[in-house]
N, C-alpha and C positions, 0 to 999 in steps of 0.2 A: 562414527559408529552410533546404531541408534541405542539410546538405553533403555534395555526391559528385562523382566528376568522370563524363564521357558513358560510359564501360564497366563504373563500380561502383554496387552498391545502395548505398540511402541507410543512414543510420545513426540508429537510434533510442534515445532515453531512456527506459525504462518502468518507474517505480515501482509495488510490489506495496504495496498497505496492509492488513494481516492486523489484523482487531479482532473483537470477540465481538461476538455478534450484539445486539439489543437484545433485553435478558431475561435474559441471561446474563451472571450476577457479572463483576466484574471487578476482585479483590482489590488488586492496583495501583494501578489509578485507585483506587481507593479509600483506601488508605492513602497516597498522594499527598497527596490532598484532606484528609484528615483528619489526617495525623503532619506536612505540613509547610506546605500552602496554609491551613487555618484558624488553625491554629497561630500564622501568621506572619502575622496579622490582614487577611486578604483574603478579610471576609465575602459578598461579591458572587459570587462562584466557591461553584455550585450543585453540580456536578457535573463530574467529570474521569473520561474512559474512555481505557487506554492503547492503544497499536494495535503493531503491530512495520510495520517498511518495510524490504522488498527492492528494490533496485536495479540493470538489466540493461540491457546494452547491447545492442540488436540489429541488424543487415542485415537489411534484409526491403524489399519493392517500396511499399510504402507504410504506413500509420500503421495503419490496419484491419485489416493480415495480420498485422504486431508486434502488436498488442493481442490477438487471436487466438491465435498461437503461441503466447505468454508466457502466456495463460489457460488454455491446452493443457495446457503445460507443468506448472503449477503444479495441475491436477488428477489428471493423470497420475503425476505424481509423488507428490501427496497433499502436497502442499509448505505445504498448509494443513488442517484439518477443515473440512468445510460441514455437521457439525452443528452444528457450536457457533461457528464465524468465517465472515463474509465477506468479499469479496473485492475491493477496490476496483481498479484498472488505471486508470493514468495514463502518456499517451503523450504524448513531449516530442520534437519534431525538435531534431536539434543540426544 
């Protein structure tokens, strides 16, 4: 349920997940996986890719215009590369 009372917009959760695309190294995960998952004998773990995650709070009239703005947002700013990351958006009513 989202919370608001009858004269305010609602409020949204929307995490930004910035990761390399697939093709595109990813030194981190990699040395992850390799200086302290193998290492530390947990051969089953194939593969690890790191991602960053932004976290934003928005007003907006529903979940589709928050998902919107906040992808706006984050191109217009350049708040990510789209040559080389994409851009996942996840919207959370509080």
């Amino acid at each position: 349920m989202t919370l608001f009372s009858q004269n305010s917009v609602p409020l949204y959760k929307v995490h930004i997940i910035i990761e390399n695309k697939p093709g595109i190294s990813d030194p981190e995960g990699d040395t992850i996986l390799h200086d302290l998952v193998l290492k530390a004998s947990f051969p089953s773990v194939s593969k690890i890719r790191s991602a960053k995650m932004l976290k934003f709070d928005i007003k907006e009239k529903n979940k589709n215009t928050a998902k919107k703005k906040i992808q706006k947002l984050c191109d217009e700013l350049r708040i990510y590369n789209p040559m080389v990351s994409k851009l996942t958006v996840q919207v959370f009513e509080l």
